[in-house]
Structures are given as structure tokens and as C-alpha cells.
C-alpha positions as CSV (number, residue, x, y, z in Angstrom):
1,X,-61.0,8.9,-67.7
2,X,-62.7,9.4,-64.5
3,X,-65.6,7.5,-65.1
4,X,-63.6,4.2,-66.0
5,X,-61.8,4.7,-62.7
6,X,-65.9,4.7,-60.8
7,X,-66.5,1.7,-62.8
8,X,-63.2,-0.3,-62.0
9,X,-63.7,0.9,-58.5
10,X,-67.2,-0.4,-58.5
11,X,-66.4,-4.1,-60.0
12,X,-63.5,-4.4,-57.7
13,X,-65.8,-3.6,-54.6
14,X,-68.5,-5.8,-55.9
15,X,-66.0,-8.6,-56.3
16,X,-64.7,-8.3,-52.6
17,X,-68.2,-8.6,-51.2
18,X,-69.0,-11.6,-53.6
């Protein structure tokens, strides 16, 4: 469960920079 959480964190971060 906690990796899904790093990689939801990481798209949504990603998509803010963008």
C-alpha cells in the first residue's frame, strides 16, 4: 500500500512542476 502512495505522490509532484 505504501509504495502506491510514493508513486501517486510522485505523479502528482511531477504534474505540478509540468
Amino acid at each position: 500500500v505504501i509504495e502506491i502512495v510514493v508513486v501517486v505522490r510522485l505523479t502528482a509532484m511531477m504534474m505540478m512542476l509540468s
